[in-house]
N, CA, C and O atoms as a printed pandas DataFrame, in Angstrom:
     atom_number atom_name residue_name chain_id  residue_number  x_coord  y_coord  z_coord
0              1         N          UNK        A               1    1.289   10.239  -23.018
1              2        CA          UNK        A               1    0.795   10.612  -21.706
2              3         C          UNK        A               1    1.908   10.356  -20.705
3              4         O          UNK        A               1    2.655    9.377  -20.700
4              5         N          UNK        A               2    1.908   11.578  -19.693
5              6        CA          UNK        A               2    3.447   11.210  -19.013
6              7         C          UNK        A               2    2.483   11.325  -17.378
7              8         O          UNK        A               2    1.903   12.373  -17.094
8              9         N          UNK        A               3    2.459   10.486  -16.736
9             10        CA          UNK        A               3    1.790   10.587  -15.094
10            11         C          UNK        A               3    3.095   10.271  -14.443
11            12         O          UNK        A               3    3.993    9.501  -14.784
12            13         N          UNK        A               4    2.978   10.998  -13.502
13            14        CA          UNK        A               4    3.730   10.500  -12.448
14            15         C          UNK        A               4    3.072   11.050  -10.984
15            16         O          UNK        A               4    2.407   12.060  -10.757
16            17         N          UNK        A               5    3.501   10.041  -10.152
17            18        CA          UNK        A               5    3.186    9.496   -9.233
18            19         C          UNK        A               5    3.998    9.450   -8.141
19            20         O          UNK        A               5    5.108    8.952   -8.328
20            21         N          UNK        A               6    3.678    9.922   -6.823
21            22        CA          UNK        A               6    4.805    9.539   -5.171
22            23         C          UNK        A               6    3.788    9.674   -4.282
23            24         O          UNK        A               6    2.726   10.293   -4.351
24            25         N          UNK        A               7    4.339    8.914   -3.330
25            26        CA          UNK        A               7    3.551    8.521   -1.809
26            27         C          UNK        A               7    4.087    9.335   -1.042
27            28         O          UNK        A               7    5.299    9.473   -0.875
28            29         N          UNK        A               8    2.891   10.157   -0.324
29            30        CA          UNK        A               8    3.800   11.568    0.776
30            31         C          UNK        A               8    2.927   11.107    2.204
31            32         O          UNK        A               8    2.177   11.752    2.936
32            33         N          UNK        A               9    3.349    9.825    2.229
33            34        CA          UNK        A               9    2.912    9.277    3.495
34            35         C          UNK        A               9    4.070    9.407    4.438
35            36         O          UNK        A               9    5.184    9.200    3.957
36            37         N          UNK        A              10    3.979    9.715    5.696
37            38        CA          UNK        A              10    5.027    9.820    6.825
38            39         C          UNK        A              10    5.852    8.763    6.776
39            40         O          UNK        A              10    7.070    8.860    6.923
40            41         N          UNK        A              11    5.134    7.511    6.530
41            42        CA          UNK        A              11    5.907    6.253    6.878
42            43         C          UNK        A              11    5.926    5.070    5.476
43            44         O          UNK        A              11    5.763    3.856    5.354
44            45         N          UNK        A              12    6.236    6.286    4.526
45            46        CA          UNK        A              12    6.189    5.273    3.562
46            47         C          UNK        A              12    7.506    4.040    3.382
47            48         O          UNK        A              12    7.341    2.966    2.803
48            49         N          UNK        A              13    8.762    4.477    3.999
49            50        CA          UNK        A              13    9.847    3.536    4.169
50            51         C          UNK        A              13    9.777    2.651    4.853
51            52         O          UNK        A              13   10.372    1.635    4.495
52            53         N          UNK        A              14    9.276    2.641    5.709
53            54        CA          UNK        A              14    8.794    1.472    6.393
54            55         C          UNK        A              14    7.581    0.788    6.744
55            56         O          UNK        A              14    7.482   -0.176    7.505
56            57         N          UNK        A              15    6.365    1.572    5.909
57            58        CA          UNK        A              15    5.293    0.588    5.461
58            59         C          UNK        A              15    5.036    0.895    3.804
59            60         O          UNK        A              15    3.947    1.401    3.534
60            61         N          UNK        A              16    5.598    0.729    3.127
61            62        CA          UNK        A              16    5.303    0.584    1.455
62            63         C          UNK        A              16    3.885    0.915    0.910
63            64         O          UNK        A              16    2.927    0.804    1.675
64            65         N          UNK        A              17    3.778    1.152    0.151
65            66        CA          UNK        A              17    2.387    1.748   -0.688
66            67         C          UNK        A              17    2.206    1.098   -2.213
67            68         O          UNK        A              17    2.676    1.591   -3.239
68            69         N          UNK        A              18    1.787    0.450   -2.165
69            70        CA          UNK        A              18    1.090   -0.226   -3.408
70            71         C          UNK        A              18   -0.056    0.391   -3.977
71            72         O          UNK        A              18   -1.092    0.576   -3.339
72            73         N          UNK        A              19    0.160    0.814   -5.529
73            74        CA          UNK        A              19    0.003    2.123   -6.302
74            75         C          UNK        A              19   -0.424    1.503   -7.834
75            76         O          UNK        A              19    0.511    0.903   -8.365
76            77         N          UNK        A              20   -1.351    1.538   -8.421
77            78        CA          UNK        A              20   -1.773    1.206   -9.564
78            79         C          UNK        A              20   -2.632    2.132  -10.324
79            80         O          UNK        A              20   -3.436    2.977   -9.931
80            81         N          UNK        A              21   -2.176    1.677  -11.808
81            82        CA          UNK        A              21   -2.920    2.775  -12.387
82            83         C          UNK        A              21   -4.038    1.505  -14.029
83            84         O          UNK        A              21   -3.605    0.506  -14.603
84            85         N          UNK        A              22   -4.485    1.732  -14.088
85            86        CA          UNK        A              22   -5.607    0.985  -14.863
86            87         C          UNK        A              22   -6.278    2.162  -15.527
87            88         O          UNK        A              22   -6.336    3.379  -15.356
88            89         N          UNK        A              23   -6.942    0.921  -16.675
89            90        CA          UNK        A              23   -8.069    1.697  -17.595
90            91         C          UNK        A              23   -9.254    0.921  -18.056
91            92         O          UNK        A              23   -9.049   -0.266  -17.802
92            93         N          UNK        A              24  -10.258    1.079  -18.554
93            94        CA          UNK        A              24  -11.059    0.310  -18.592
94            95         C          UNK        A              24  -10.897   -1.154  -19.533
95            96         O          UNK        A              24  -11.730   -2.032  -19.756
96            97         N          UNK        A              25   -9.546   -1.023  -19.951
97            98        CA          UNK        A              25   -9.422   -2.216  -21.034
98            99         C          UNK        A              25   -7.742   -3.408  -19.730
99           100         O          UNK        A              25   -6.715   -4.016  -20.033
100          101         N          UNK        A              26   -8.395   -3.132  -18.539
101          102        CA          UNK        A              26   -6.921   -3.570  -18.215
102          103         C          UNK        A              26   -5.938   -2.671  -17.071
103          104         O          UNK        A              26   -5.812   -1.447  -17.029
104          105         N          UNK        A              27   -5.345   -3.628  -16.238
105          106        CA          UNK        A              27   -3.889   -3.158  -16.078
106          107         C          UNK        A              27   -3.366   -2.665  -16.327
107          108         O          UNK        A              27   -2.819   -3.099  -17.341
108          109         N          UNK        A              28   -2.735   -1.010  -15.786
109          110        CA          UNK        A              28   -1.214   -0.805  -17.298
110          111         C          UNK        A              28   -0.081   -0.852  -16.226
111          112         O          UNK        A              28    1.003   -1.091  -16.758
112          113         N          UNK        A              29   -0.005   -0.687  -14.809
113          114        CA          UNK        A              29    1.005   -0.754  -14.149
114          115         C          UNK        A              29    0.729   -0.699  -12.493
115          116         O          UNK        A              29   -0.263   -0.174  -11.988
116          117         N          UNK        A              30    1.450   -1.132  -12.006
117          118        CA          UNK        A              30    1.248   -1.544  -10.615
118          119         C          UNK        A              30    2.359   -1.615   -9.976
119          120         O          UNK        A              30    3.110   -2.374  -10.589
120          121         N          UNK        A              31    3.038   -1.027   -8.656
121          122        CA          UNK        A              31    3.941   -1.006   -8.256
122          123         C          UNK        A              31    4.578   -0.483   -6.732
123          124         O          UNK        A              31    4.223    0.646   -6.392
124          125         N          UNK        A              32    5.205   -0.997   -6.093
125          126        CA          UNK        A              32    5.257   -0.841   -4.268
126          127         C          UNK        A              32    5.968    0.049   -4.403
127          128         O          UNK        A              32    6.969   -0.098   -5.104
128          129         N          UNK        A              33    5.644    1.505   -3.660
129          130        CA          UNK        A              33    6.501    2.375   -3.548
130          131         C          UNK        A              33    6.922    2.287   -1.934
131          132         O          UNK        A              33    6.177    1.767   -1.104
132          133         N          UNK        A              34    8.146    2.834   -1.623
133          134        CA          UNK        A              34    8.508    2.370   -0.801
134          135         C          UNK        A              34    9.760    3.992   -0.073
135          136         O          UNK        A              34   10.443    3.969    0.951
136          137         N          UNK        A              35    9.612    5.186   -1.118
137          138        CA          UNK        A              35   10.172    5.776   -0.415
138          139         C          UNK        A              35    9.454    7.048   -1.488
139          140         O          UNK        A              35    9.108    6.746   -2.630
140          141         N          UNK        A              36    9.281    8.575   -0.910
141          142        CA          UNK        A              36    8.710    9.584   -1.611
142          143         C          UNK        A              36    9.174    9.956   -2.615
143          144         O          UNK        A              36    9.097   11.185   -2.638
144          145         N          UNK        A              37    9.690    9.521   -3.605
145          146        CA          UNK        A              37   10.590    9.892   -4.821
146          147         C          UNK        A              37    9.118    9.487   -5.271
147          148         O          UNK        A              37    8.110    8.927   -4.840
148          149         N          UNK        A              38    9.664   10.171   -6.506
149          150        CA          UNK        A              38    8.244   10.413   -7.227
150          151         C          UNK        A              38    8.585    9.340   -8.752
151          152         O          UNK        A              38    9.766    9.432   -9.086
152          153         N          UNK        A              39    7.727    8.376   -9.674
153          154        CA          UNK        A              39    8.020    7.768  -10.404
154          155         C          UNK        A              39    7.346    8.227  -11.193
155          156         O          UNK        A              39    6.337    8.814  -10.803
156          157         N          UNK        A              40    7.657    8.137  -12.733
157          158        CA          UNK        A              40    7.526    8.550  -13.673
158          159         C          UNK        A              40    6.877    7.312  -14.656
159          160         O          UNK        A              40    7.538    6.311  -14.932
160          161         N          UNK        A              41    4.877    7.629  -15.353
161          162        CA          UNK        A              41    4.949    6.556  -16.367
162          163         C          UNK        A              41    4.556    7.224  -17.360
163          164         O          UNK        A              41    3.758    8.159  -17.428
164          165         N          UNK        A              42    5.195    6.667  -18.180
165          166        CA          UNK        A              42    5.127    7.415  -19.629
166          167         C          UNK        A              42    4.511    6.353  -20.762
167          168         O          UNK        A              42    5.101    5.332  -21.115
168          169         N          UNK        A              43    3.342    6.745  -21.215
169          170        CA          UNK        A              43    2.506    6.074  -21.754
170          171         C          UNK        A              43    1.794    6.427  -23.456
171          172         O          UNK        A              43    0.915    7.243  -23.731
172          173         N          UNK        A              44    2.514    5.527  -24.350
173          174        CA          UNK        A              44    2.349    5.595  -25.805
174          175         C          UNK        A              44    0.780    5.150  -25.587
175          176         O          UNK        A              44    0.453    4.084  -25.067
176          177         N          UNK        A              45   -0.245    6.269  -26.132
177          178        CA          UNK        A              45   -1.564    6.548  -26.739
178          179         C          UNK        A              45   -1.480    5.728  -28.120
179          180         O          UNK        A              45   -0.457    5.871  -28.790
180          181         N          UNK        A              46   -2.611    4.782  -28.635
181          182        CA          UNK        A              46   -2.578    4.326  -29.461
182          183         C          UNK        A              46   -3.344    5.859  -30.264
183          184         O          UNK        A              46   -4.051    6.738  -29.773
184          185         N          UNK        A              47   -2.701    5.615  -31.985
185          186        CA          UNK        A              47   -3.128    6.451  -32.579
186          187         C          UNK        A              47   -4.947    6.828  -33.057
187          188         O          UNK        A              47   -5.677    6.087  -33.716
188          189         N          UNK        A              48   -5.274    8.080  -32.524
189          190        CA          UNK        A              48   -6.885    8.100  -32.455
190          191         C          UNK        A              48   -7.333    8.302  -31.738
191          192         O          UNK        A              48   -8.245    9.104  -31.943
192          193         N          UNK        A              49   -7.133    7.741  -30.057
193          194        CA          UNK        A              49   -7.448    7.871  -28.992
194          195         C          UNK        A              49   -7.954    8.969  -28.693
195          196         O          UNK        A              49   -7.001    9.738  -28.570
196          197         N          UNK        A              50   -9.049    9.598  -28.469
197          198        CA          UNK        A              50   -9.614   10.664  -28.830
198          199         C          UNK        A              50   -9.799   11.050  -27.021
199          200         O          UNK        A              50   -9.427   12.178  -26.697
200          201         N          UNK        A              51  -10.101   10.555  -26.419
201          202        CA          UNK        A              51   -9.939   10.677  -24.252
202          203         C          UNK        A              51   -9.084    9.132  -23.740
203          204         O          UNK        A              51   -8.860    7.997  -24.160
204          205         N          UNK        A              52   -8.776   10.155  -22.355
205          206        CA          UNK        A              52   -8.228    8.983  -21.996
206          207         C          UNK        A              52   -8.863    8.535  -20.531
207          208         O          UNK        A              52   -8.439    9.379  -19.741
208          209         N          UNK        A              53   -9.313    8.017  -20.143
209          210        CA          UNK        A              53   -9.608    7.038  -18.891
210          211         C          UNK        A              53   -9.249    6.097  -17.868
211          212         O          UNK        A              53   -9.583    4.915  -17.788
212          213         N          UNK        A              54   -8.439    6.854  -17.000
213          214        CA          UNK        A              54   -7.310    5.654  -15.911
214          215         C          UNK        A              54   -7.509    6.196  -15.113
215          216         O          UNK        A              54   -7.596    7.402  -14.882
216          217         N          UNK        A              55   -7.672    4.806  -14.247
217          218        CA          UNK        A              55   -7.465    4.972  -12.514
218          219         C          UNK        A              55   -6.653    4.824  -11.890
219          220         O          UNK        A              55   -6.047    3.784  -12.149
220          221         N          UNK        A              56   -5.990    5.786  -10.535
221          222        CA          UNK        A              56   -4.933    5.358   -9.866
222          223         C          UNK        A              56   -5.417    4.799   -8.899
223          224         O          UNK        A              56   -6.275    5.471   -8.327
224          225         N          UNK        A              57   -5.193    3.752   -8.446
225          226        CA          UNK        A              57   -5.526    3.247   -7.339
226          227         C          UNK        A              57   -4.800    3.187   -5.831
227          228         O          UNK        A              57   -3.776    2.540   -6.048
228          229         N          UNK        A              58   -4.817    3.453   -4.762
229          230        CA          UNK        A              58   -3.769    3.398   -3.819
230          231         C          UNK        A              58   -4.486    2.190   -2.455
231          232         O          UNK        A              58   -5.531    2.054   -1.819
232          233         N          UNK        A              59   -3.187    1.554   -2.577
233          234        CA          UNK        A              59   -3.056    0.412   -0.900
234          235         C          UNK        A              59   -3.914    0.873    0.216
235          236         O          UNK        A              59   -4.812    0.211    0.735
236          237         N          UNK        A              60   -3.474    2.321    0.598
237          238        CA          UNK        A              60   -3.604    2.730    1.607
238          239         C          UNK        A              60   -3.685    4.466    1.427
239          240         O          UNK        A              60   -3.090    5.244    0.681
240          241         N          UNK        A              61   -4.803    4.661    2.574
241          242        CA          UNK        A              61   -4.298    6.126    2.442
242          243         C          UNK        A              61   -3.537    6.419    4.281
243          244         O          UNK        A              61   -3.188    5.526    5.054
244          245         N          UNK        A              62   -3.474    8.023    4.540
245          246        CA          UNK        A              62   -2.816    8.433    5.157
246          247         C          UNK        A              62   -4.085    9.809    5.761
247          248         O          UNK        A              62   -5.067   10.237    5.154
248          249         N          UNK        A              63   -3.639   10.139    6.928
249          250        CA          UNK        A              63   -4.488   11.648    7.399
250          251         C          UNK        A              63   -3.450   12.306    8.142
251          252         O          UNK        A              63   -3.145   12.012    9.298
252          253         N          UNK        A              64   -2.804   13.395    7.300
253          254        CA          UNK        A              64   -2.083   14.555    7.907
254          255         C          UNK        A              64   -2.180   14.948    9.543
255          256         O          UNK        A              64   -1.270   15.048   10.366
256          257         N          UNK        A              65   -3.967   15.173    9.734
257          258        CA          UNK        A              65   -4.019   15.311   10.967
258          259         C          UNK        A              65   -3.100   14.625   12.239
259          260         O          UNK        A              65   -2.965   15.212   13.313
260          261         N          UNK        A              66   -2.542   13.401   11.973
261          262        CA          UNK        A              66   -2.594   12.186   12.628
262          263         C          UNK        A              66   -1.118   13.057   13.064
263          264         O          UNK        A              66   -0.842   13.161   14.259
264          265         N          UNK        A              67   -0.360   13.562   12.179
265          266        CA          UNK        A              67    0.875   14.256   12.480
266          267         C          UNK        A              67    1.241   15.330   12.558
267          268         O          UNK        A              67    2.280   15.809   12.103
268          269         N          UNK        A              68    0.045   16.052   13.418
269          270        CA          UNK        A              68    0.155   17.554   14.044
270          271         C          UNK        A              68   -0.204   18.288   12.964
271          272         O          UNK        A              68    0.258   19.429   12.965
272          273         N          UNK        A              69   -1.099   17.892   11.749
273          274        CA          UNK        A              69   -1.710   19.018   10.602
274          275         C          UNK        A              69   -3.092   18.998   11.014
275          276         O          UNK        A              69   -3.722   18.003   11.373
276          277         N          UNK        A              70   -3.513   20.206   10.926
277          278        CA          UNK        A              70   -4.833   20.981   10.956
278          279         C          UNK        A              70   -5.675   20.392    9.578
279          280         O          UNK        A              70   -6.776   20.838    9.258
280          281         N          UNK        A              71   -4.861   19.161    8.716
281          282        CA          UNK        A              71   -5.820   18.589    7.856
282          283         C          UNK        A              71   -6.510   17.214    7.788
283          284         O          UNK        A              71   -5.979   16.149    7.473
284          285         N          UNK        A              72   -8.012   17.469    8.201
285          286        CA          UNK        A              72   -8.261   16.053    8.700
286          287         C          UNK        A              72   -8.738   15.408    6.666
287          288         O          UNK        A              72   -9.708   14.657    6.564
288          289         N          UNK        A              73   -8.354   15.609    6.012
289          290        CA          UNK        A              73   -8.679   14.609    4.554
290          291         C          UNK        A              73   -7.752   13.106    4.655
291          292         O          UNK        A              73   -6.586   13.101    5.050
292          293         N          UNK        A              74   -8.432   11.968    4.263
293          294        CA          UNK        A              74   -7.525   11.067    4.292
294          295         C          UNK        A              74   -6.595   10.834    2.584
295          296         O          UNK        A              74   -7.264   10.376    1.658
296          297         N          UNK        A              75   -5.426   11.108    2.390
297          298        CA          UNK        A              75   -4.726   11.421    1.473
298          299         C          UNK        A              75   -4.133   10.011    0.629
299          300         O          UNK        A              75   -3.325    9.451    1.369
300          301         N          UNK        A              76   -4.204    9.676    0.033
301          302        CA          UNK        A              76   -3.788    8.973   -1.004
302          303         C          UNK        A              76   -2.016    9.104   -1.395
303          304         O          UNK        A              76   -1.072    8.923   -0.626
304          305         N          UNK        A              77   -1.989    9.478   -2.855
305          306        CA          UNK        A              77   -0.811    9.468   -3.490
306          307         C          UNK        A              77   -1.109   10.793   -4.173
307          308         O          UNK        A              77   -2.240   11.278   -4.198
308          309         N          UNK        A              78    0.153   11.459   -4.828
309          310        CA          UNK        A              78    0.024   12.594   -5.322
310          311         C          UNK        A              78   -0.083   12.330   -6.528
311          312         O          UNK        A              78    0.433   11.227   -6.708
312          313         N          UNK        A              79   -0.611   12.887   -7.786
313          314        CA          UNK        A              79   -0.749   12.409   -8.973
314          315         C          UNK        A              79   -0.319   13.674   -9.870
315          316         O          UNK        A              79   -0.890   14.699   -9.497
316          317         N          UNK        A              80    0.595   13.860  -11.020
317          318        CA          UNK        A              80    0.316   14.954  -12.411
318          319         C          UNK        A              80    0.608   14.158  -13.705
319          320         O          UNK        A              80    1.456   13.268  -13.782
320          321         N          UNK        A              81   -0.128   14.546  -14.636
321          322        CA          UNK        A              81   -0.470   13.928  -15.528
322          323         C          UNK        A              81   -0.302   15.025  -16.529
323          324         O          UNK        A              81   -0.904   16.074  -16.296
324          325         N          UNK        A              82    0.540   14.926  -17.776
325          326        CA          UNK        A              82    0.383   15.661  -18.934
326          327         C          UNK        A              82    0.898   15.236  -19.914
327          328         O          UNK        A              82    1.960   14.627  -19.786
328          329         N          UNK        A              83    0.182   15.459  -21.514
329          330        CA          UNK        A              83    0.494   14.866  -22.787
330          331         C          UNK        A              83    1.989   15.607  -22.890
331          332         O          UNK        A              83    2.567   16.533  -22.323
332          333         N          UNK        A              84    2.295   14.548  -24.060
333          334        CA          UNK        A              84    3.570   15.005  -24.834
334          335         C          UNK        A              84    3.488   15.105  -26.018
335          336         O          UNK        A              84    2.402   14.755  -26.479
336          337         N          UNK        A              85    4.281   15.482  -26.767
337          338        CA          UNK        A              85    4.475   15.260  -28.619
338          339         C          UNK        A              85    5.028   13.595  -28.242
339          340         O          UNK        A              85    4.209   12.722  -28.531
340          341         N          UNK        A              86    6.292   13.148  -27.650
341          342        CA          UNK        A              86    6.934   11.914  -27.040
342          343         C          UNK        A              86    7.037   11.438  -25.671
343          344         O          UNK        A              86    6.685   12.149  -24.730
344          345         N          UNK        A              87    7.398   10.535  -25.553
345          346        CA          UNK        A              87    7.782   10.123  -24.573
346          347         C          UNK        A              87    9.473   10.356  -24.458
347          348         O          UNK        A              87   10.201    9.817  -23.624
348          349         N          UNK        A              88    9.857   11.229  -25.438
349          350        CA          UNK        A              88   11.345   10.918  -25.457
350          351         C          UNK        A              88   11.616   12.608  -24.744
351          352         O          UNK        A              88   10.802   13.349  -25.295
352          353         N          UNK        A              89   12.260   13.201  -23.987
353          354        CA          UNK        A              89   12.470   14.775  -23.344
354          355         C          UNK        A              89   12.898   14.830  -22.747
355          356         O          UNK        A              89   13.223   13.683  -22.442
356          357         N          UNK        A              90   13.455   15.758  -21.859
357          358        CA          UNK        A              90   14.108   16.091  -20.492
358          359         C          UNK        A              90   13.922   15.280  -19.416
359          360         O          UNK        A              90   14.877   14.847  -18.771
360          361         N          UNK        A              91   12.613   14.993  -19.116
361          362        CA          UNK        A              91   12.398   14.499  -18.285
362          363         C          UNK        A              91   12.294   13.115  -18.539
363          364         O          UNK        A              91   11.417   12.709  -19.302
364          365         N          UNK        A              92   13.374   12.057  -17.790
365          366        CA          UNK        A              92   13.640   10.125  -17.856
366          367         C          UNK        A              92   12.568   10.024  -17.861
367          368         O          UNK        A              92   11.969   11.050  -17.539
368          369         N          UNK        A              93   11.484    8.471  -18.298
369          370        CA          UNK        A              93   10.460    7.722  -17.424
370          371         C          UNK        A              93   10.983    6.927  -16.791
371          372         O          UNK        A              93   11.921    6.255  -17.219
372          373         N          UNK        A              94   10.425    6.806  -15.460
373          374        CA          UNK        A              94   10.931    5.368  -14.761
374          375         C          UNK        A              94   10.530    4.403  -15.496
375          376         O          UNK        A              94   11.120    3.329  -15.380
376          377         N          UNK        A              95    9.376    4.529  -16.489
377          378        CA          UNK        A              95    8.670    3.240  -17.030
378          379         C          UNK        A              95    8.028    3.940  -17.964
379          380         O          UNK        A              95    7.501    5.030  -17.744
380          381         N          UNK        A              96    8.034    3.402  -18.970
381          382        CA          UNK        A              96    7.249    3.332  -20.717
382          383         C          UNK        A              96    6.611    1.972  -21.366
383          384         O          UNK        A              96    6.988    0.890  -21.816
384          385         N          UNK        A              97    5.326    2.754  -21.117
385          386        CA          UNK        A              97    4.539    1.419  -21.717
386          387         C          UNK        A              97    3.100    1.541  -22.604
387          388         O          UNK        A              97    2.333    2.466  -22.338
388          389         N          UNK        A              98    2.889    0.927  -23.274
389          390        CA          UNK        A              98    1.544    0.686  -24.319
390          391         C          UNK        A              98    0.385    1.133  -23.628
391          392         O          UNK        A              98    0.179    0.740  -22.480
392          393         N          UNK        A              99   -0.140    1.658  -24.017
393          394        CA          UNK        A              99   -2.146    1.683  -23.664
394          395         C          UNK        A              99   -2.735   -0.029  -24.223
395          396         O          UNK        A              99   -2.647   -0.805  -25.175
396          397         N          UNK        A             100   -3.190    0.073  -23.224
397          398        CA          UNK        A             100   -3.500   -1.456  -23.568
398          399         C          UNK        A             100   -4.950   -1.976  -24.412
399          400         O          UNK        A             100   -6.102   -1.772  -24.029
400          401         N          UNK        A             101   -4.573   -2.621  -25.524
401          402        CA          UNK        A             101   -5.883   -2.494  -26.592
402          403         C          UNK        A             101   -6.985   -2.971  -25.960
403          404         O          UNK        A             101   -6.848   -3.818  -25.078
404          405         N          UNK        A             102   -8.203   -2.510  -26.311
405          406        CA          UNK        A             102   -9.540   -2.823  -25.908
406          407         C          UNK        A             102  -10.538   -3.474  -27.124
407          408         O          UNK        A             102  -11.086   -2.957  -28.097
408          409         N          UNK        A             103  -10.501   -5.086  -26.503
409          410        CA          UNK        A             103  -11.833   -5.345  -27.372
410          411         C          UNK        A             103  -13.023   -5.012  -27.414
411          412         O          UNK        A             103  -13.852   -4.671  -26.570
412          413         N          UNK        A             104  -13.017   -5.194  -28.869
413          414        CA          UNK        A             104  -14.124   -4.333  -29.460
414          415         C          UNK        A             104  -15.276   -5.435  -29.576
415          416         O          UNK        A             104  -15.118   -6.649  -29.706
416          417         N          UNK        A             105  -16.800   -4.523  -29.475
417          418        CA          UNK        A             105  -17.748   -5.488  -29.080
418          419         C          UNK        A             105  -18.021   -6.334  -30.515
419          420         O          UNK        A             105  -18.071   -5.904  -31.667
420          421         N          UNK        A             106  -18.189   -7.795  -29.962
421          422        CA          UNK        A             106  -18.454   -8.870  -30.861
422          423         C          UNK        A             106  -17.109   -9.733  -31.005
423          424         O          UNK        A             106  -16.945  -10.828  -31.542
424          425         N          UNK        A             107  -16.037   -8.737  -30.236
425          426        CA          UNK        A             107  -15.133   -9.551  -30.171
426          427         C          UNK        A             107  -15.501  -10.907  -29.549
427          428         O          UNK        A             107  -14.649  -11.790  -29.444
């Protein structure tokens, strides 16, 4: 699974955006963005995994309106998300990491 992630807030350089992404078993990454470059996580599926289930979470949002747009939605972070055969391709990850195991009941 390859997500990536950027903050298209006006003032993200000088107020930072704290950006997380989770699943129901856990944490998988968390991190202050601090300028609109977009970061890359690239995420090894344990074998089987039949769906996947993560939340991005964002600090703060933002409203376009506020800066002369005709859009009053309050906006978050931008998100795309798509499988791979690897994590290994054209495109770097900023970050590669595990799906994080989930105990199983009776654990």
């Amino acid at each position: 699974l390859v997500v990536t992630l950027w903050a298209g807030h006006p003032d993200v350089s000088t107020s930072p955006v704290e950006v997380s992404l989770s699943t129901p078993c856990g944490l998988l990454w968390s991190e202050v963005l601090s300028t609109p470059d977009p970061v890359t996580v690239g995420v090894e599926l344990p074998k089987g995994l039949e769906s996947v289930d993560a939340t991005v979470t964002v600090g703060r949002t933002w409203r376009a309106s506020t800066y002369g747009s005709p859009d009053e939605r309050d906006l978050g972070v931008g998100v795309s998300m798509a499988f791979a055969g690897s994590l290994e391709g054209p495109e770097e990850q900023t970050h590669v990491l595990r799906w994080p195991p989930c105990p199983r009941p009776g654990d």
